[in-house]
Biopython code that builds the backbone (N, CA, C, O; Angstrom):
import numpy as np
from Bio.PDB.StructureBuilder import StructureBuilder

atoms = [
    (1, "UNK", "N", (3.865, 14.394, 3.295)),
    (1, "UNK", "CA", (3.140, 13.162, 3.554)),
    (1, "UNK", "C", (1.935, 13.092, 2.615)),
    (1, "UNK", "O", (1.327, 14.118, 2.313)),
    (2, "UNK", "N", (1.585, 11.885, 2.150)),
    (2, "UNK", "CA", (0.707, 11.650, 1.212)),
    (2, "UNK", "C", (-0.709, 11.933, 2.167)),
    (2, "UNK", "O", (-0.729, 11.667, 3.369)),
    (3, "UNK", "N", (-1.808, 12.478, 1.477)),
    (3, "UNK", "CA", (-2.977, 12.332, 1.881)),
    (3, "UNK", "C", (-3.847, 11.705, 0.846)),
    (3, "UNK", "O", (-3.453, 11.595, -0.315)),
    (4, "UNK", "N", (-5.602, 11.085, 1.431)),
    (4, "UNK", "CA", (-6.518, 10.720, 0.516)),
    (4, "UNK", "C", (-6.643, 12.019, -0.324)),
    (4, "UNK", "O", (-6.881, 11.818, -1.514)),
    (5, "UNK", "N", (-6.488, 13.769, 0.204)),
    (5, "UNK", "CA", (-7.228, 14.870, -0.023)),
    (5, "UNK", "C", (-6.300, 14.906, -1.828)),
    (5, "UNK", "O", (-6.780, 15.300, -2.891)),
    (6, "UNK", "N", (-5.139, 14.439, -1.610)),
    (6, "UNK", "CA", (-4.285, 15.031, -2.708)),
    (6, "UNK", "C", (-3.984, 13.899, -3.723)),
    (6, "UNK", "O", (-3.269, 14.090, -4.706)),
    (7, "UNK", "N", (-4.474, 12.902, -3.481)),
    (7, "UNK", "CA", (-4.458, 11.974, -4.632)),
    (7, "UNK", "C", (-5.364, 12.148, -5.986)),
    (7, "UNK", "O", (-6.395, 12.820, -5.941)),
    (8, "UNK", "N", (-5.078, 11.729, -6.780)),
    (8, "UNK", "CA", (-5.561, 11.671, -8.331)),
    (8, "UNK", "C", (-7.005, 10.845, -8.303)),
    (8, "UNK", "O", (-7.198, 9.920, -7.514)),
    (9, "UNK", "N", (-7.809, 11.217, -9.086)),
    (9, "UNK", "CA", (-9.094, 10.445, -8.675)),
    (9, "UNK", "C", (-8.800, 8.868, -9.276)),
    (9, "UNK", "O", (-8.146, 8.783, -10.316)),
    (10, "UNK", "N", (-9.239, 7.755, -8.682)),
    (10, "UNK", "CA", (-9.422, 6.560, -9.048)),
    (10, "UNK", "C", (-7.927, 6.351, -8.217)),
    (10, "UNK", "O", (-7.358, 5.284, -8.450)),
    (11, "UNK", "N", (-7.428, 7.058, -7.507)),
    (11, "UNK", "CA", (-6.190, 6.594, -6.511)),
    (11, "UNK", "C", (-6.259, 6.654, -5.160)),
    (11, "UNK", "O", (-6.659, 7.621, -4.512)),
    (12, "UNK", "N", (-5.809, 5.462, -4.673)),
    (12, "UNK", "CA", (-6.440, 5.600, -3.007)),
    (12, "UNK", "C", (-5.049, 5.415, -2.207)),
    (12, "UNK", "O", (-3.999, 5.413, -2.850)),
    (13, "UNK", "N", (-5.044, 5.290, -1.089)),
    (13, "UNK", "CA", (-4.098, 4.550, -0.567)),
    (13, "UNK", "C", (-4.408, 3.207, -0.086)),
    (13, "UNK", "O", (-5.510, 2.718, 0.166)),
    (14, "UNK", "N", (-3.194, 2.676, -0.001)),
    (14, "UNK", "CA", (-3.589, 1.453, 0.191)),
    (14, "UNK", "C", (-4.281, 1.371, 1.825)),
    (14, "UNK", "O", (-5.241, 0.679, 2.164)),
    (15, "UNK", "N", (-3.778, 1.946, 2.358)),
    (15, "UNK", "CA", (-4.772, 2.276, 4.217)),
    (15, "UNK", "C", (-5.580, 1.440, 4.261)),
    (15, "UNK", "O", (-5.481, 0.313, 4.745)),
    (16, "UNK", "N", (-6.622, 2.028, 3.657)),
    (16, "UNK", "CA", (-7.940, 2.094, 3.889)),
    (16, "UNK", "C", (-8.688, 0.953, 3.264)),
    (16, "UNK", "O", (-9.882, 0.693, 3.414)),
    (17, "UNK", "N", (-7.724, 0.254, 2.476)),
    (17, "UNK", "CA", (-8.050, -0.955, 1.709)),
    (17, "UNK", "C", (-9.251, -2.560, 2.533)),
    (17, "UNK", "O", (-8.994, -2.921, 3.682)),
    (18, "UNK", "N", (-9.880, -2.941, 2.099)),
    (18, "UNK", "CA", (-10.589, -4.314, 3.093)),
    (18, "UNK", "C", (-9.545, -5.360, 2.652)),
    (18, "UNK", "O", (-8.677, -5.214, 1.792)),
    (19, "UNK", "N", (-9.795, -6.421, 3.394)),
    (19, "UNK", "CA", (-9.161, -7.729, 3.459)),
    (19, "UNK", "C", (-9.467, -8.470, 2.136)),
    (19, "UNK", "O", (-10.551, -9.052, 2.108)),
    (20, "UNK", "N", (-8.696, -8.540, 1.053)),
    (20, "UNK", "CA", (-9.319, -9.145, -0.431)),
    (20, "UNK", "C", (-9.083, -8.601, -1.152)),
    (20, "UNK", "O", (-8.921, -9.254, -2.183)),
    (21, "UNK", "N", (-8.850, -6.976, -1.309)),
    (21, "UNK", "CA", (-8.864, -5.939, -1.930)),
    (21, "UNK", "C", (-7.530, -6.102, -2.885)),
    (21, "UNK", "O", (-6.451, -6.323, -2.336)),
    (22, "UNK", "N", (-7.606, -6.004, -4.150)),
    (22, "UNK", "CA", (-6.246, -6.604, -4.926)),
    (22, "UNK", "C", (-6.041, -4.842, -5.792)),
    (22, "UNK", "O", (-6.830, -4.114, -6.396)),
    (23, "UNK", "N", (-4.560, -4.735, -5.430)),
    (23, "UNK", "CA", (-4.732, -3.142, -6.659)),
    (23, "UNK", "C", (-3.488, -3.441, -7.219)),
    (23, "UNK", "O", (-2.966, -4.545, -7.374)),
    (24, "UNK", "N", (-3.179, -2.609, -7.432)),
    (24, "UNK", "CA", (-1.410, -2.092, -8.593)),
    (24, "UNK", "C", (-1.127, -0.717, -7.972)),
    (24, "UNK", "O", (-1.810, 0.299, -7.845)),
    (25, "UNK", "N", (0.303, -1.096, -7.583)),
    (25, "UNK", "CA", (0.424, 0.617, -6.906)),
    (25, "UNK", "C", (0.924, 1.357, -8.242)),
    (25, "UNK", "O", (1.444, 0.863, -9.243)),
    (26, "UNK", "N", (0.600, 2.719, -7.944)),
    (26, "UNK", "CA", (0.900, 3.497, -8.774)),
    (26, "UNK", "C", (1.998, 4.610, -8.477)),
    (26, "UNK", "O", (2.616, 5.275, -9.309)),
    (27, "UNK", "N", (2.079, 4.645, -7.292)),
    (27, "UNK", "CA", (3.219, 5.702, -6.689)),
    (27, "UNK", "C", (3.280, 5.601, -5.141)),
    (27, "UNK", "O", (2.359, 5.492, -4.331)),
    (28, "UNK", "N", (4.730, 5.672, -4.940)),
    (28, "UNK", "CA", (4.877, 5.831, -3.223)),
    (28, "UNK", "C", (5.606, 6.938, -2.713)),
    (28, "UNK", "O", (6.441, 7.662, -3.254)),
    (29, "UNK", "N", (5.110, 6.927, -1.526)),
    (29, "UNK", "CA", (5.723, 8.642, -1.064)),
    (29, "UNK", "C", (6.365, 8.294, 0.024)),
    (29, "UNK", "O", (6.583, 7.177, 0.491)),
    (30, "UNK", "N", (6.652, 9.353, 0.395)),
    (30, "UNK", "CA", (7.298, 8.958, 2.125)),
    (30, "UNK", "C", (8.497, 10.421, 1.687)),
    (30, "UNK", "O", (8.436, 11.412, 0.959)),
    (31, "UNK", "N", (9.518, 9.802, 2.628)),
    (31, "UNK", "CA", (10.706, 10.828, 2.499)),
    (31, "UNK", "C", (11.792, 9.787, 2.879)),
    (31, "UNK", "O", (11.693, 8.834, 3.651)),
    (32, "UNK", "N", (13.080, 10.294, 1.987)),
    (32, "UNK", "CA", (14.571, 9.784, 3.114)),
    (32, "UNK", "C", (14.290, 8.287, 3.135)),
    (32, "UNK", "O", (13.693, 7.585, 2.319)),
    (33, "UNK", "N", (14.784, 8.039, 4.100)),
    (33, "UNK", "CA", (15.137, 6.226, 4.653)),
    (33, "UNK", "C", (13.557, 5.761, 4.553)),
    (33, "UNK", "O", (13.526, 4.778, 3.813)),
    (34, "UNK", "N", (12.595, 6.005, 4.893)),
    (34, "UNK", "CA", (11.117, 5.473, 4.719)),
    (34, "UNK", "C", (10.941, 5.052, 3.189)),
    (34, "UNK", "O", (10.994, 3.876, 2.828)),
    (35, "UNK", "N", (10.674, 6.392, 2.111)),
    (35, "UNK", "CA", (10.582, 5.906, 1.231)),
    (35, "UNK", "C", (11.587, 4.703, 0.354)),
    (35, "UNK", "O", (11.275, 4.182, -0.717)),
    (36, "UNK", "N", (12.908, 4.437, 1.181)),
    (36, "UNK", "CA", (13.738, 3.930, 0.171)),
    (36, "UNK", "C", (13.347, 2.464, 0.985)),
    (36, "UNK", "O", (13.343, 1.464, 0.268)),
    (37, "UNK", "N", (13.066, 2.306, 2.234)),
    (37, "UNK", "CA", (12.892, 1.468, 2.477)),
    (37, "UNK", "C", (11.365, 0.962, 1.974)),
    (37, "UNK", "O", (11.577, 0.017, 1.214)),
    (38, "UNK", "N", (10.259, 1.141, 2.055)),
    (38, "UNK", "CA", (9.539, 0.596, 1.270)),
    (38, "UNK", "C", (9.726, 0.047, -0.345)),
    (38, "UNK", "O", (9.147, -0.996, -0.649)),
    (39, "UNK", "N", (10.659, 0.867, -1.516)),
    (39, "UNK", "CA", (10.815, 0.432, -1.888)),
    (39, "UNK", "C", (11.950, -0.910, -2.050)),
    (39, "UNK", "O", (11.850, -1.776, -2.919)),
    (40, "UNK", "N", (12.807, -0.860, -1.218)),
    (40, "UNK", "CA", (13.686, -2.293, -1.060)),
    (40, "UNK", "C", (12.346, -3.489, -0.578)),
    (40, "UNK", "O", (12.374, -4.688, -0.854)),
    (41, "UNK", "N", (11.744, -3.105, -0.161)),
    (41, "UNK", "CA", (10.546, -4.138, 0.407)),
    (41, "UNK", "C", (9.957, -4.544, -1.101)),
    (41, "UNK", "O", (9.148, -5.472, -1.104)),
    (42, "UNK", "N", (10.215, -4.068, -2.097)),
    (42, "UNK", "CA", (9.408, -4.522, -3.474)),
    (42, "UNK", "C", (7.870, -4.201, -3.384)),
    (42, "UNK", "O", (6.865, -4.904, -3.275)),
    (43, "UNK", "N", (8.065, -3.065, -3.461)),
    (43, "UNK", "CA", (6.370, -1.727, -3.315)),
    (43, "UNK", "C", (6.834, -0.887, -4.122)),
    (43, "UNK", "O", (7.340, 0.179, -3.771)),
    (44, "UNK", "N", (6.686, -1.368, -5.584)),
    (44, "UNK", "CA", (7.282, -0.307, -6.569)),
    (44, "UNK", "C", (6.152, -0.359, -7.561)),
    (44, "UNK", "O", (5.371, -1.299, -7.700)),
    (45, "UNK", "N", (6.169, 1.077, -8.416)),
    (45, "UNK", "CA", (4.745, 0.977, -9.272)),
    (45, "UNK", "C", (4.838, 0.107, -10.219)),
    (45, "UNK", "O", (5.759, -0.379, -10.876)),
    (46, "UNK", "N", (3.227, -0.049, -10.148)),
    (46, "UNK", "CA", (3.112, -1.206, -11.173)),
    (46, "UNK", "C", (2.960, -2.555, -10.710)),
    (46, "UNK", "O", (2.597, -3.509, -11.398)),
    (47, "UNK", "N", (3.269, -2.566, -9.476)),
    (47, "UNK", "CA", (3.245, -4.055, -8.929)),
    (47, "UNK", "C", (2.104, -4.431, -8.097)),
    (47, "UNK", "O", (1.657, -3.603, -7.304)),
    (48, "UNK", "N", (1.582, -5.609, -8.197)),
    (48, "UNK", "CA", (0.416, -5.864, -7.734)),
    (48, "UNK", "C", (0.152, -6.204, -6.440)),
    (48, "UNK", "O", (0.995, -6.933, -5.916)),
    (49, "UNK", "N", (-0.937, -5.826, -5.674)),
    (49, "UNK", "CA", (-0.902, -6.216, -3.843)),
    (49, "UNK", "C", (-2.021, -6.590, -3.704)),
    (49, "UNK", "O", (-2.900, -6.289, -4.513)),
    (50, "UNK", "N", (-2.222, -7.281, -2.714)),
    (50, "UNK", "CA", (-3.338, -7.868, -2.020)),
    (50, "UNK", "C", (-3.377, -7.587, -0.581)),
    (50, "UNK", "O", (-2.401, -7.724, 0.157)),
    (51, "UNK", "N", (-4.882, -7.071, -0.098)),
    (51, "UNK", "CA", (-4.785, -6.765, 1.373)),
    (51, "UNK", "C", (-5.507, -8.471, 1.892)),
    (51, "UNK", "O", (-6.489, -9.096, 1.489)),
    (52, "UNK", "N", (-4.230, -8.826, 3.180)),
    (52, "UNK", "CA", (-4.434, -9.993, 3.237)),
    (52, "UNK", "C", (-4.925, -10.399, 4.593)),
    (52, "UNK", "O", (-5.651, -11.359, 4.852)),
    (53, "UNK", "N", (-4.277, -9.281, 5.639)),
    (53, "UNK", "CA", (-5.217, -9.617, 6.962)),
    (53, "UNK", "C", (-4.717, -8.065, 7.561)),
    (53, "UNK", "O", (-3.687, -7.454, 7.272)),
    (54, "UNK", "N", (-5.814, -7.665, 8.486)),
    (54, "UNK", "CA", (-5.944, -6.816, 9.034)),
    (54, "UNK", "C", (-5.839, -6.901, 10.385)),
    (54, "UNK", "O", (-6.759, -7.574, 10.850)),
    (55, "UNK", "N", (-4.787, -6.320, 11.517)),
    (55, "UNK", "CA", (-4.864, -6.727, 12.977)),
    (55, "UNK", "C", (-6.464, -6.441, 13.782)),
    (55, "UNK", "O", (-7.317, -5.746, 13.229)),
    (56, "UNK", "N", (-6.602, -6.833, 14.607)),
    (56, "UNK", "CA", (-7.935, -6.570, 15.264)),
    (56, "UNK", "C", (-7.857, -5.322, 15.482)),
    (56, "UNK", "O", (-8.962, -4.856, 15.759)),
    (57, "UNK", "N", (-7.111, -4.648, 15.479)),
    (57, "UNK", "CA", (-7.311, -2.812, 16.082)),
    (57, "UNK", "C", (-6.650, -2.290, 15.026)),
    (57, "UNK", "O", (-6.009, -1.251, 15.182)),
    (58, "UNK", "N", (-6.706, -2.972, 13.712)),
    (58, "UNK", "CA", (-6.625, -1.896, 12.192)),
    (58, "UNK", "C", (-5.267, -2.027, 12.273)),
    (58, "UNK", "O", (-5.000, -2.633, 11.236)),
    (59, "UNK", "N", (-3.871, -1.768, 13.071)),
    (59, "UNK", "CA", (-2.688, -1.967, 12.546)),
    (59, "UNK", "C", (-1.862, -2.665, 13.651)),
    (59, "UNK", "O", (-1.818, -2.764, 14.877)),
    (60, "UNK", "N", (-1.047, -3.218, 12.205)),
    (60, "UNK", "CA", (-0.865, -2.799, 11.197)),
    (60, "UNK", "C", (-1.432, -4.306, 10.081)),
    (60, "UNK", "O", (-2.114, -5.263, 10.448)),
    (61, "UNK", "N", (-0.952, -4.083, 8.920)),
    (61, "UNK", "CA", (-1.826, -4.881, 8.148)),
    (61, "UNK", "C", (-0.620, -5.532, 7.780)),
    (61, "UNK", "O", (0.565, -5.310, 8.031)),
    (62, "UNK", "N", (-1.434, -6.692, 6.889)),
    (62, "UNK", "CA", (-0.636, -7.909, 6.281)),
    (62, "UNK", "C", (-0.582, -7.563, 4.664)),
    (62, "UNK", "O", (-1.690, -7.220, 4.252)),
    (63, "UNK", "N", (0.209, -7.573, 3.891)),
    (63, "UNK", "CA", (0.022, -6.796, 2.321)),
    (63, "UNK", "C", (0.685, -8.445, 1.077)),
    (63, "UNK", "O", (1.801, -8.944, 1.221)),
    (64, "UNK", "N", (0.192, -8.679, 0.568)),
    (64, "UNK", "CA", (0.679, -10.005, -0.110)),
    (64, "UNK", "C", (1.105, -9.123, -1.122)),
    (64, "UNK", "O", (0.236, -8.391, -1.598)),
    (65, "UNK", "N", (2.663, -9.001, -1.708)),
    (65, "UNK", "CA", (3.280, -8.870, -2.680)),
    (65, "UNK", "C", (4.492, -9.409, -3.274)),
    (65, "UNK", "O", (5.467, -9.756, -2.608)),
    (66, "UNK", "N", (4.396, -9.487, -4.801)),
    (66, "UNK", "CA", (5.974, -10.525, -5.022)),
    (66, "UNK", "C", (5.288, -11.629, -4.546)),
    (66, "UNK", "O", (6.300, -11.652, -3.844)),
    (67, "UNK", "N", (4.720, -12.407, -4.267)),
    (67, "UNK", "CA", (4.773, -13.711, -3.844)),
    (67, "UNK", "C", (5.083, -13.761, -1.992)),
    (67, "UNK", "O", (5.095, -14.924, -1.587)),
    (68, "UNK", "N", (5.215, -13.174, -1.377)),
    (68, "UNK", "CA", (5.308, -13.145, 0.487)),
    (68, "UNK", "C", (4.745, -12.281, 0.784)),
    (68, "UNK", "O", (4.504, -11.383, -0.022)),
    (69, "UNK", "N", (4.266, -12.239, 2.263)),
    (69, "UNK", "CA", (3.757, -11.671, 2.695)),
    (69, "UNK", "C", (4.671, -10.494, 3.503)),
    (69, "UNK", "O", (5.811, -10.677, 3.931)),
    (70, "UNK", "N", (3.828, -9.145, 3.613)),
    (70, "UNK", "CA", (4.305, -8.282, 4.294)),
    (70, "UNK", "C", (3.826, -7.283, 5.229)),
    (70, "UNK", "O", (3.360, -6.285, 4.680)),
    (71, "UNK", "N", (3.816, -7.287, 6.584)),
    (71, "UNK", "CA", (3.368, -6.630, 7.323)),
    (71, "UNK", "C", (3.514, -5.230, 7.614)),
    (71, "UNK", "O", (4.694, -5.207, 7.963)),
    (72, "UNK", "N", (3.130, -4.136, 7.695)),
    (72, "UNK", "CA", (3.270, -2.747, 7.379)),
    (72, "UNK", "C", (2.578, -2.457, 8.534)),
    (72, "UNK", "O", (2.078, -3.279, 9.301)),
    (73, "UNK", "N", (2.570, -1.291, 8.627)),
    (73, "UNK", "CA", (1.858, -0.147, 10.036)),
    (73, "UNK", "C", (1.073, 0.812, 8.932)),
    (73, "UNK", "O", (1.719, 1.135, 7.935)),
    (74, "UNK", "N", (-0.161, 1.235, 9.054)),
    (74, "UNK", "CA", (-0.854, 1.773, 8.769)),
    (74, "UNK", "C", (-0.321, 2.847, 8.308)),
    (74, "UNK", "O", (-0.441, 3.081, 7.106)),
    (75, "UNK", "N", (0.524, 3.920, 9.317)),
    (75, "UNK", "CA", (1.167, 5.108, 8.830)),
    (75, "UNK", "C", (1.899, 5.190, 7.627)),
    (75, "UNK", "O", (1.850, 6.161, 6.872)),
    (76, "UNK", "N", (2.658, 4.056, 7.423)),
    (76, "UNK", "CA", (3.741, 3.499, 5.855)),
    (76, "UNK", "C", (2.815, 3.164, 5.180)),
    (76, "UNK", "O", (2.939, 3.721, 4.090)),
    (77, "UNK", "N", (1.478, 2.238, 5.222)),
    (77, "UNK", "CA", (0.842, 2.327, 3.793)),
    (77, "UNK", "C", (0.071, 3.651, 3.808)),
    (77, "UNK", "O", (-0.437, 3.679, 2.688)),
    (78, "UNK", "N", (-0.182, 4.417, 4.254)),
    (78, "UNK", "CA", (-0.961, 5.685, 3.729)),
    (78, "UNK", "C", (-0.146, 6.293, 2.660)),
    (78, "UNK", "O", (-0.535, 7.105, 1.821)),
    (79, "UNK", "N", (1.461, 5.616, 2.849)),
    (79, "UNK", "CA", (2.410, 6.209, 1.910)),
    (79, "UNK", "C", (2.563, 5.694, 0.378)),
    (79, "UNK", "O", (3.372, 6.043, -0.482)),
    (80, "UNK", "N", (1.323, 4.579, 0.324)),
    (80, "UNK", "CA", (1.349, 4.064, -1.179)),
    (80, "UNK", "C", (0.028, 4.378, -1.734)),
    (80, "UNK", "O", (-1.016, 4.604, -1.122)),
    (81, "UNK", "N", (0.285, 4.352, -3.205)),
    (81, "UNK", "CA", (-0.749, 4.814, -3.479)),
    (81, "UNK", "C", (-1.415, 3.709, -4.805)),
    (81, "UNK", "O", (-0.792, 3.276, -5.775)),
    (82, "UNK", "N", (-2.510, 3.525, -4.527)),
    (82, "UNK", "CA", (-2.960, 2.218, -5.488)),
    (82, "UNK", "C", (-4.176, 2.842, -6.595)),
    (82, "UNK", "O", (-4.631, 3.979, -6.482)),
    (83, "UNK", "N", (-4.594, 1.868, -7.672)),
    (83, "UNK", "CA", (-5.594, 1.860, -8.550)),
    (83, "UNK", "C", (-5.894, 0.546, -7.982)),
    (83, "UNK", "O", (-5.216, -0.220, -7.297)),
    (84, "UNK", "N", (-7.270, 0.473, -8.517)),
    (84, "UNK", "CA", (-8.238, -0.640, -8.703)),
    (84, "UNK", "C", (-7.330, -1.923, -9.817)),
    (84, "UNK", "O", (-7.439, -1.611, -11.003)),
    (85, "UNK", "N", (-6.560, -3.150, -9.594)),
    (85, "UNK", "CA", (-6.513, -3.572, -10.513)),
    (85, "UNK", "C", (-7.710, -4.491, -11.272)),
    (85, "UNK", "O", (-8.847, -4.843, -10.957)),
    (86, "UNK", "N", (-6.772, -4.700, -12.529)),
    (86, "UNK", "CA", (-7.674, -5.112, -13.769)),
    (86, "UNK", "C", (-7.566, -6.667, -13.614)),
    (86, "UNK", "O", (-6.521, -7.264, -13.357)),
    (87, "UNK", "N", (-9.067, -7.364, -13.850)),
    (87, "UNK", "CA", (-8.442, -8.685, -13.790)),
    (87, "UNK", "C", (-7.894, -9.074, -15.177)),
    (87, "UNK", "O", (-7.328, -10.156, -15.336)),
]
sb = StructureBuilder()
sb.init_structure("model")
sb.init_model(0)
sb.init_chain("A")
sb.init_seg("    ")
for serial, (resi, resn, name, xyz) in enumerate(atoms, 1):
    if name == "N":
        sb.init_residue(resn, " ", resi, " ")
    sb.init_atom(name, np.array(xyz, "f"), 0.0, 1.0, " ", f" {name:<3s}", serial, name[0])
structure = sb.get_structure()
């Protein structure tokens, strides 16, 4: 499982992200059916996200990518991993 402890500096997960927060993922983790399913969801590196709403008790969140929106559980985005994008 991905942690903040083991990421590359200037790489976060998307978790922890605020509402506005625009990055580019750079890598996703998970294992088995998780990871393959995030990527069929179109959460592949390189692609750009937006954190778009946050539930009142933190999960799970709303993630704007590709053009739709996508709702995730907190535990699955700890499994992506983002940079700051560039405008």
């Amino acid at each position: 499982m991905t942690t903040l402890d083991t990421l590359p500096v200037g790489h976060e997960a998307v978790d922890p992200r605020p509402v506005g927060h625009e990055a580019v993922i750079t890598a996703v983790g998970g294992e088995g059916p998780l990871r393959c399913r995030l990527l069929d969801m179109g959460l592949i590196p390189k692609t750009r996200v937006r954190v778009e709403k946050i539930a009142p008790l933190g999960d799970p969140m709303e993630l704007r990518v590709r053009g739709y929106a996508l709702s995730l559980r907190k535990e699955d985005a700890r499994e992506i991993q983002v940079e700051e994008a560039k405008a």
